[in-house]
C-alpha positions in Angstrom: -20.1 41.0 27.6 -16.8 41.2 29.3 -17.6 43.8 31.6 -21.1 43.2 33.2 -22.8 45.6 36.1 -22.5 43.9 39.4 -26.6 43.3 40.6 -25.4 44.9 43.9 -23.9 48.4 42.2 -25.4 51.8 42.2 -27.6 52.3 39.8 -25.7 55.5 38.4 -22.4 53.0 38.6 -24.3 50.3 36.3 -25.8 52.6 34.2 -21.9 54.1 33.3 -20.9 50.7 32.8 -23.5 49.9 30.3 -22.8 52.8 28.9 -19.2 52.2 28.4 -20.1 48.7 27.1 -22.2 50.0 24.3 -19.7 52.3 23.2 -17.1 49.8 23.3 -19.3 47.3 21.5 -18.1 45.0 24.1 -19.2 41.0 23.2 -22.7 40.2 24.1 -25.1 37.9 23.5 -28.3 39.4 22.8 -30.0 36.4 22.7 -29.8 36.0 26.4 -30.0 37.9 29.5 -32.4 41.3 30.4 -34.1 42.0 28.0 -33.5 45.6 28.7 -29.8 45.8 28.4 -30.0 44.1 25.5 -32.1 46.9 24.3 -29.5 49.5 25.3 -26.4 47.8 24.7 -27.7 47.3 20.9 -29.8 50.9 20.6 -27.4 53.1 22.5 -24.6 53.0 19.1 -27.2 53.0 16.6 -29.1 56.0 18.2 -25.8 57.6 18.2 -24.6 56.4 14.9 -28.2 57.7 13.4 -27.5 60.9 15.9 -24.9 62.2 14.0 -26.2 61.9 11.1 -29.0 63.9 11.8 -26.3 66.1 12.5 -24.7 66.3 9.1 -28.3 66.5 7.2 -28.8 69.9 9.1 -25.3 71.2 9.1 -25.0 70.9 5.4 -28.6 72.6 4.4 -27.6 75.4 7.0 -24.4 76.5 5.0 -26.1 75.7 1.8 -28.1 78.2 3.0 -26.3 81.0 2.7 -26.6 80.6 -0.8 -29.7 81.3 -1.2 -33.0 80.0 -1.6 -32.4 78.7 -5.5 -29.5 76.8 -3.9 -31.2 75.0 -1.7 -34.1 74.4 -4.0 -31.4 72.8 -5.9 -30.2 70.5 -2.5 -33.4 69.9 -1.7 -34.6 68.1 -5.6 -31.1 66.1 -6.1 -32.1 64.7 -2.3 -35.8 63.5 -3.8 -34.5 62.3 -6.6 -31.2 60.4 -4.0 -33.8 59.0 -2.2 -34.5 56.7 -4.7 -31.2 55.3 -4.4 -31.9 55.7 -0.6 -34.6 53.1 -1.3 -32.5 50.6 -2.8 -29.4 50.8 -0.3 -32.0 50.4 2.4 -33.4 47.7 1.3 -30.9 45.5 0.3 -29.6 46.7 3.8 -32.6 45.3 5.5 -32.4 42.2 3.5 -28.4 42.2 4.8 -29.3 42.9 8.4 -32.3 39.8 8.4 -30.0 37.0 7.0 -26.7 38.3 8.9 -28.6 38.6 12.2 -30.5 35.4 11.3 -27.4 33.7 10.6 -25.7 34.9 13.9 -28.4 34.5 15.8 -27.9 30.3 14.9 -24.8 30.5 15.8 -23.1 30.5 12.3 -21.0 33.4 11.9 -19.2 32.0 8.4 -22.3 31.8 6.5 -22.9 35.0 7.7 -20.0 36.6 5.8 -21.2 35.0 2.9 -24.1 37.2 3.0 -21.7 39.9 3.6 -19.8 39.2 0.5 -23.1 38.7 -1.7 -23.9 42.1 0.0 -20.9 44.5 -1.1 -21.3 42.7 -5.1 -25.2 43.7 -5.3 -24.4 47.3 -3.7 -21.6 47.7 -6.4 -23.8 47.1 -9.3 -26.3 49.1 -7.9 -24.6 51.7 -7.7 -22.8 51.5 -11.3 -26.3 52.0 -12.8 -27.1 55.1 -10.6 -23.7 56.9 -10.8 -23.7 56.5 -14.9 -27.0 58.2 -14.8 -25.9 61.4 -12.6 -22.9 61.6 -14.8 -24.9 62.0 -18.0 -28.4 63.0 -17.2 -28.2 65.6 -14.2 -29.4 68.5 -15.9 -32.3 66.9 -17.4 -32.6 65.3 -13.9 -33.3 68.4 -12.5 -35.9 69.8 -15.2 -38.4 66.9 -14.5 -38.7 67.4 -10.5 -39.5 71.2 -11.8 -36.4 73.2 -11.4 -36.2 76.7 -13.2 -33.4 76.8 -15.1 -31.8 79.5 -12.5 -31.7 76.3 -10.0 -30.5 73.9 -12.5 -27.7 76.4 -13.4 -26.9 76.1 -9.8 -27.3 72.6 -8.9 -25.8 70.4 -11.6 -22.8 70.2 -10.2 -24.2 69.3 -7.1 -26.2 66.2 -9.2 -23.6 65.3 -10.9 -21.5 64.6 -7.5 -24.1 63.1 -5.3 -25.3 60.8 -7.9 -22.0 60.1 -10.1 -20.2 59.1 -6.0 -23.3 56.5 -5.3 -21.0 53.6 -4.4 -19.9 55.5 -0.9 -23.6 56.1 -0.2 -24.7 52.5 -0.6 -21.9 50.4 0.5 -22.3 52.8 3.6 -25.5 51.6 4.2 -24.9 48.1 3.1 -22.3 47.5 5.6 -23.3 49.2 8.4 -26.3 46.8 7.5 -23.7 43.7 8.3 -22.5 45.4 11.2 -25.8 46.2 12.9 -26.9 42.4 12.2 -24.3 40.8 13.7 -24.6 42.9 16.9 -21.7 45.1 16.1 -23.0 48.5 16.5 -20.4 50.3 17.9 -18.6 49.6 14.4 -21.1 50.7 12.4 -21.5 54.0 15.0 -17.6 54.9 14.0 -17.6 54.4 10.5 -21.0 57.3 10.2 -19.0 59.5 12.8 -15.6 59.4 10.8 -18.2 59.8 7.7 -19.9 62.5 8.8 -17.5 64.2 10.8 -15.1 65.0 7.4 -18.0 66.2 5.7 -19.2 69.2 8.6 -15.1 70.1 8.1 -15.2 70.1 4.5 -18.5 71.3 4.0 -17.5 75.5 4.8 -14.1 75.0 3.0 -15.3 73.9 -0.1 -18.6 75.6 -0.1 -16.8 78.9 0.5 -13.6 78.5 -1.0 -11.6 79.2 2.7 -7.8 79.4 2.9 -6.7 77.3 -0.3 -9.6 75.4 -0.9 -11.6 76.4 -4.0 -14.6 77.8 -3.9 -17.7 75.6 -5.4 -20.6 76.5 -4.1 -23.4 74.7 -3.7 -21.3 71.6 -5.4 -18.8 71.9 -2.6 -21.1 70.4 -0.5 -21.4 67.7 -2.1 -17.8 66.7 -2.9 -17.3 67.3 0.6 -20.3 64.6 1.2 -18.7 62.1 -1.2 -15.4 62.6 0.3 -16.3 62.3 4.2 -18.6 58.7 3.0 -15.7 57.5 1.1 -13.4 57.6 4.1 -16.3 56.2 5.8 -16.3 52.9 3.8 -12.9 52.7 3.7 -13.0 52.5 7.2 -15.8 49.9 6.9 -13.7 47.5 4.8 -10.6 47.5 7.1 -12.8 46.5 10.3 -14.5 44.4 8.0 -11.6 42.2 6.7 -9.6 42.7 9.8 -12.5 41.6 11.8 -15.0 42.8 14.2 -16.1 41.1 17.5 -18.8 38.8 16.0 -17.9 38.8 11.9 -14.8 38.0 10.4 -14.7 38.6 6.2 -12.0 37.0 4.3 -11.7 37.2 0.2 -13.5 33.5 0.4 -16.9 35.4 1.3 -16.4 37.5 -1.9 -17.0 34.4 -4.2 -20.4 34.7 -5.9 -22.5 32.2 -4.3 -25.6 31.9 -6.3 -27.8 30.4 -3.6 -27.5 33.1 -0.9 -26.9 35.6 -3.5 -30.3 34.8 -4.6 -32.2 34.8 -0.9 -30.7 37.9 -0.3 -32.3 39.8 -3.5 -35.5 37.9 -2.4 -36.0 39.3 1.3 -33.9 42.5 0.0 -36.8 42.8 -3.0 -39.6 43.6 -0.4 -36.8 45.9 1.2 -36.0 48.1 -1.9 -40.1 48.1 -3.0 -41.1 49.3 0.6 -38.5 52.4 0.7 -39.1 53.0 -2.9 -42.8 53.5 -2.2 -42.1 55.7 0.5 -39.4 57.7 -1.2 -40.8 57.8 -4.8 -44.0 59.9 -2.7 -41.1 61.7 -0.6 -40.0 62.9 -4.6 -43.9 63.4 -5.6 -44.5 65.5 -2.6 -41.2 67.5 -3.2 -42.5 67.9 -7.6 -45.8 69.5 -6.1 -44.0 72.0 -3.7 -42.2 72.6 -6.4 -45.1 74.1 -7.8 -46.0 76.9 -5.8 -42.1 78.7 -6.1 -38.7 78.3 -4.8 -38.9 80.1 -1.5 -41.9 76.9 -0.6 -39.2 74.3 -1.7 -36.3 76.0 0.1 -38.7 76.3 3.4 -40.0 72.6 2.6 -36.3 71.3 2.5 -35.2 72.7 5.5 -37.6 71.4 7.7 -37.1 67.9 6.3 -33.8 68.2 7.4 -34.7 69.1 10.6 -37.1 66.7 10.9 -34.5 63.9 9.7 -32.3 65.6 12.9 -34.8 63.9 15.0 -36.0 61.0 13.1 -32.6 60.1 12.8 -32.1 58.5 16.3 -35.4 57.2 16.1 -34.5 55.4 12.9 -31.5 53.4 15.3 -34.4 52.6 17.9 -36.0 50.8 15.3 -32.7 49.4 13.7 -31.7 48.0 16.8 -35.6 46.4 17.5 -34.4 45.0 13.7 -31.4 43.2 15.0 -32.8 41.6 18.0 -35.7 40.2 16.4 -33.7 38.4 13.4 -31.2 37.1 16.2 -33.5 35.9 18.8 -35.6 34.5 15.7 -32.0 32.8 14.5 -32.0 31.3 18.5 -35.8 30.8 18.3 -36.8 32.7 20.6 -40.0 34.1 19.3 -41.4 35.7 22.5 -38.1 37.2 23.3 -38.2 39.0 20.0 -41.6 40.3 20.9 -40.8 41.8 24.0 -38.0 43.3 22.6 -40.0 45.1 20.4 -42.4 46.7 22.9 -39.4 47.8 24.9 -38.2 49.6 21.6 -42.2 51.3 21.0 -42.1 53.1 24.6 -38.7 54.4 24.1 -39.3 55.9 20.6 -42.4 57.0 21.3 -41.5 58.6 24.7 -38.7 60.6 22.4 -40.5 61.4 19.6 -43.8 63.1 21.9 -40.8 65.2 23.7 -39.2 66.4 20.3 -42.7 67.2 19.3 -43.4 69.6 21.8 -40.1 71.5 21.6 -41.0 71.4 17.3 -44.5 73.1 18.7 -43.1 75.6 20.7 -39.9 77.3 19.3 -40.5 76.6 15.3 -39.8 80.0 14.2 -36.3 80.1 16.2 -35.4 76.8 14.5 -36.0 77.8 10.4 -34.4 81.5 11.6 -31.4 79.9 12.4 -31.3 78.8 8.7 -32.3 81.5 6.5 -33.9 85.3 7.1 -36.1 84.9 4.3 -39.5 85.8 5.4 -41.2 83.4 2.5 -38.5 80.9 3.6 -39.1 81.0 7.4 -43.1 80.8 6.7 -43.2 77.8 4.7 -40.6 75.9 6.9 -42.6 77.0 10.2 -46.0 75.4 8.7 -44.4 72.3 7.7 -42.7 71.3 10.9 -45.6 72.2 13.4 -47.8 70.1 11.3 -45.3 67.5 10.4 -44.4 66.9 14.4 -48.1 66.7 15.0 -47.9 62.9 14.1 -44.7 62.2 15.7 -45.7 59.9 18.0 -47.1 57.7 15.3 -43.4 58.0 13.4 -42.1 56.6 16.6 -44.6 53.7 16.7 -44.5 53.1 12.8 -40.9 52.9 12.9 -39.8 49.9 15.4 -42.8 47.9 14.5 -42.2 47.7 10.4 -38.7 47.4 11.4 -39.7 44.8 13.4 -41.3 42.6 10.6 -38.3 43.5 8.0 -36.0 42.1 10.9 -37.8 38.8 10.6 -37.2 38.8 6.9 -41.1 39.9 6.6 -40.1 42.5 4.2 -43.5 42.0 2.2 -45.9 42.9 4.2 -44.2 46.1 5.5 -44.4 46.8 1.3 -48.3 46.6 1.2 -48.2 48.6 4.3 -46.0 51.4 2.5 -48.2 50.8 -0.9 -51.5 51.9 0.7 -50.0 54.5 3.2 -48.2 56.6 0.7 -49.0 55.5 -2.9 -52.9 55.4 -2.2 -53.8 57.8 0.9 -50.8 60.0 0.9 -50.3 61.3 -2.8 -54.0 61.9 -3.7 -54.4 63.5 -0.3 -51.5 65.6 -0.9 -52.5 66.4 -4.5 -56.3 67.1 -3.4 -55.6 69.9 -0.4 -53.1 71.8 -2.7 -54.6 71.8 -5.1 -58.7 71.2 -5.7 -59.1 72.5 -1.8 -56.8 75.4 -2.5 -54.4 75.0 0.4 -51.4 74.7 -1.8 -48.1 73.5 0.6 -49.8 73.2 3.7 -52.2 70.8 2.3 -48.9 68.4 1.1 -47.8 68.9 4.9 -50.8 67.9 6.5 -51.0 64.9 4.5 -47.7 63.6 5.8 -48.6 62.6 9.7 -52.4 61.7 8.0 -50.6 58.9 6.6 -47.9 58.1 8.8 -50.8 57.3 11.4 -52.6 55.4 9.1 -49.0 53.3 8.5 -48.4 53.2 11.8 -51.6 51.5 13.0 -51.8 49.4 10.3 -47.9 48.2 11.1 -48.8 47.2 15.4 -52.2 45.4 13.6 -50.2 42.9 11.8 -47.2 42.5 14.3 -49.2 42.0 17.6 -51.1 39.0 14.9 -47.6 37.4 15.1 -47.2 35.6 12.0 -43.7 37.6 11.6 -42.7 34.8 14.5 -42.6 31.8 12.0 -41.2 33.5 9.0 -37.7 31.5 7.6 -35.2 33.3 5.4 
């Protein structure tokens, strides 16, 4: 780092140092020195990268809002129905993140932008499949999660956007995925502000048609999504080939190479399985929502988006526990890695128990501030209390599967996710609503019943340790 505290400073002097260091993405080596400012040089960026947005999730539901409660019903099935491409970009991300860090971590920063190259080629195809299907299919995408044709009238346009512009969401996450791995945070913390920071602009203008923009509606929103991520990955590719403090890409990396190409869809296979587990239940539990009317879907949506607010910078906790386990794994340094991690539990949980008790306290306040409908408001209320009720278990869950995927242990995090959500979580759901006649509030309570169960299953099989001698 070019700029490190003196041991004799003040602590508030060290602390704005750090700070400034982390923001900077000044060089470090987080293979060696404390432990601890390691952990904030690396989390500080990603918890403010992830911070933001949070930031955009709730900004665009609360204007999407004003459109009513069909509107966001529409929103809120196009984003289950996303989050299966959500899946995929994550996980080829965490495969990205394991070999780049992996790679850096042995000092090897060349073969790590071969990974890099591999990475933008499988995001592309990816994507090409995705985007083909919005084009042609959003409608009829729409009518399977449940929609009445009043909310399909509404929200095809928005489908057809978010889906047909899939390359700017996964080549987002796929190279703030190289960034993160090769310790370059601060990077990836830019390219989501610029991101995110054109779509809260946009967002109004289009929605509403102000001054000379048009007015779209519900589809503004998402043109003004696709917009502010394109200028995000456009950003991404300039630092990218220009090069960043630890990666340097040139159009040699971008040559298909077979071998690397191919341990890269191996770790990134357990990746894309995990999140599609958990976001193909996310979709399920959305479809029986859906069920009991719009104004349940519309309060159910908003209060995911205000739980994302918060899980959000939790999520670049865990990103940053991700990173310094593949690197200190890459300078074997097992027990390093470890201690990292616990370092990265205490914080997240610490945060997550105080964002819990404010969720507790003023719920109402928060879903008023997003729609006066009464059935809206009600719906919303129940799911966040009970949601934040296993908050600290999110916290926990969080760094220590993203611990394992940061060792290139991306399948057991998958079996994890397969009996959490496909085999607790779904029947649970589906039982309460429906056979025990609590209808939404039993799909809400069965969300923290199995993120707890995930969660202790998760510190069960990282304190065992066999993550330590995994090779990728």
């Amino acid at each position: 780092m070019s700029e490190s505290p003196g041991a004799r400073a003040p602590f508030l002097v060290r602390g704005w140092r750090l700070w400034r260091a982390a923001l900077r993405g000044d060089t470090a080596d987080f293979t060696t020195g404390p432990i601890g400012q390691a952990v904030f040089l690396l989390s500080v960026p990603m918890v403010l990268e992830m911070a933001l947005e949070s930031v955009f999730a709730v900004t665009d539901i609360f204007f999407v809002a004003q459109l009513g409660a069909d509107a966001v019903a529409a929103v809120g099935l196009t984003e289950a129905v996303i989050t299966l491409l959500y899946a995929v970009a994550v996980g080829i991300s965490m495969g990205t993140t394991a070999l780049v860090a992996r790679r850096i971590g042995e000092k090897r920063p060349d073969e790590a932008a071969t990974v890099a190259g591999q990475a933008l080629w499988v995001g592309l195809l990816t994507s090409l499949i995705v985007g083909l299907a919005g084009l042609f299919f959003a409608p009829d995408i729409l009518r399977l999660m449940g929609a009445s044709e009043s909310v399909v009238d509404i929200g095809s346009g928005y489908t057809v956007w978010l889906l047909g512009g899939s390359l700017t969401i996964t080549w987002l996450f796929v190279i703030n995925a190289i960034f993160r791995g090769a310790g370059d945070a601060a990077v990836a913390m830019r390219a989501l502000w610029l991101a995110n920071a054109i779509n809260i602009v946009l967002d109004p203008l289009l929605i509403f048609g102000i001054g000379f923009f048009p007015e779209m509606g519900v589809t503004g929103a998402a043109v003004a999504t696709t917009i502010g991520r394109g200028c995000g990955v456009a950003f991404q590719l300039w630092i990218l080939f220009q090069g960043s403090r630890h990666l340097s890409m040139g159009l040699r990396h971008l040559k298909v190479a077979w071998p690397v190409m191919g341990r890269l869809l191996r770790v990134s296979a357990g990746g894309v399985m995990q999140f599609l587990i958990g976001t193909s239940s996310w979709m399920i539990l959305a479809r029986i929502v859906a069920e009991y009317g719009s104004a349940a879907v519309a309060g159910y949506t908003i209060a995911i988006r205000v739980i994302i607010f918060t899980l959000m910078p939790a999520w670049g906790m865990s990103n940053a526990a991700a990173t310094l386990v593949g690197q200190n794994l890459g300078a074997g340094q097992a027990e390093r890695a470890a201690r990292s991690v616990w370092i990265c539990i205490r914080y997240n949980v610490a945060f997550m128990v105080l964002v819990a008790i404010v969720f507790l306290a003023i719920a109402p306040s928060i879903l008023g501030v997003f729609s006066d409908d009464p059935a809206v408001v009600r719906h919303g209320v129940e799911c966040l209390r009970i949601l934040s009720l296993g908050y600290a278990f999110y916290g926990l869950g969080m760094v220590a599967i993203q611990a394992l995927n940061g060792a290139g242990d991306t399948d057991t995090p998958t079996i994890i996710n397969f009996f959490a959500f496909w085999a607790f979580q779904i029947p649970l759901a589906w039982w309460l609503a429906g056979s025990v006649g609590l209808g939404p509030r039993g799909v809400f309570i069965a969300v923290p019943a199995a993120e707890t169960v995930l969660a202790l299953a998760a510190l069960w099989v990282f304190q065992r340790g066999r993550w330590k001698q995994r090779v990728v």
